[in-house]
C-alpha positions in Angstrom: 2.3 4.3 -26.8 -1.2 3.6 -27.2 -2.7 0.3 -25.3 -3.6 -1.3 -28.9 -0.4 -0.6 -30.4 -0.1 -2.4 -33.5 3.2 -4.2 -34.7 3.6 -1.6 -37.1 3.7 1.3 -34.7 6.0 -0.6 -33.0 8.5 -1.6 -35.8 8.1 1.9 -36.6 9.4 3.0 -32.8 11.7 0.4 -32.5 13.3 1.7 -36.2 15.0 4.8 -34.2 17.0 2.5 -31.7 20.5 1.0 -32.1 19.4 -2.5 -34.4 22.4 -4.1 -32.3 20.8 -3.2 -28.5 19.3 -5.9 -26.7 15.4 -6.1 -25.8 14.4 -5.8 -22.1 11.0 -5.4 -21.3 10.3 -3.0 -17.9 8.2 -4.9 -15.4 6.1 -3.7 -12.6 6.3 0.1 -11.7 6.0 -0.6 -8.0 9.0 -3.0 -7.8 10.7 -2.9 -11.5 12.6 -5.0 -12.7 14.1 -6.1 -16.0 13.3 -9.1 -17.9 14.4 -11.1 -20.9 12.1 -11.1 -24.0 10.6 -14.8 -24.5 8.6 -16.5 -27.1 6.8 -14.3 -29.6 3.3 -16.1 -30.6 0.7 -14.9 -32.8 -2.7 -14.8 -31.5 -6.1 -14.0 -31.0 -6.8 -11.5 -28.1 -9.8 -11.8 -25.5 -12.2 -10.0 -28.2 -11.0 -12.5 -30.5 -8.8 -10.0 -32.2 -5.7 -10.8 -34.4 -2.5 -10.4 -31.5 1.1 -11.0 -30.9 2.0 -11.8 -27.3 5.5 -11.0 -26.0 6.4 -13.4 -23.2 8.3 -13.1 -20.2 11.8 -14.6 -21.1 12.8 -14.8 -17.0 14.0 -12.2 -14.3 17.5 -9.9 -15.2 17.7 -7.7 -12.5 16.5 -4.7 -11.0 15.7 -2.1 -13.6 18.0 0.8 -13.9 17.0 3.8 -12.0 17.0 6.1 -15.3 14.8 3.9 -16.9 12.6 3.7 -13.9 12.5 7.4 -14.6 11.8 7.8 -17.8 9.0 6.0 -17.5 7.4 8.0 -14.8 7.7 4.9 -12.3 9.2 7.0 -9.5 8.9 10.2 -8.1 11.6 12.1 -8.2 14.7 11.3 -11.2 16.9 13.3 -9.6 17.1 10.5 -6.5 18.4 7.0 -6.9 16.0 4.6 -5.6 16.7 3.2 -2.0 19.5 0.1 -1.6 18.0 -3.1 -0.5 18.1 -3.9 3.3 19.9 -7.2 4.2 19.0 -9.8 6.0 20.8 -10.4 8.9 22.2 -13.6 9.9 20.7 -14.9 13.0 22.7 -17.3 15.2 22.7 -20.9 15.4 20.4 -22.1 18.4 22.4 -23.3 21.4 
């Protein structure tokens, strides 16, 4: 999609997806994640145009590797991303 899409390109993409599939929106391409949709708020952009602003609706979960994927976030889609080192408990001081 363009960088100025308008909300009728989008209502037009959006048409060819399930109507009963929940909206995530993909955050960050060098640590994604997946976050709820907020407030939706009409607008004026920083050249005072006419805009909608999607907000940030709070933190989900990682997002899914396939979806990292498809959107060219990671190099290779044949290789699931790396598991998350834990921390490891230190003792209690004596």
């Amino acid at each position: 999609m363009d960088q100025d899409t308008t909300v009728a390109q989008l209502i037009k993409r959006l048409s060819t997806c399930n109507p009963d599939a929940v909206v995530r929106l993909a955050i960050a391409p060098d640590f994604p994640f997946a976050h709820y949709l907020g407030h939706v708020v009409e607008g004026r952009d920083e050249d005072g145009a006419e805009a909608i602003f999607l907000a940030d609706g709070g933190q989900q979960y990682y997002l899914p590797y396939p979806v990292a994927a498809a959107l060219s976030w990671v190099s290779d889609p044949t290789e699931p991303a790396p598991a998350r080192r834990r921390a490891r408990r230190s003792s209690p001081p004596q």
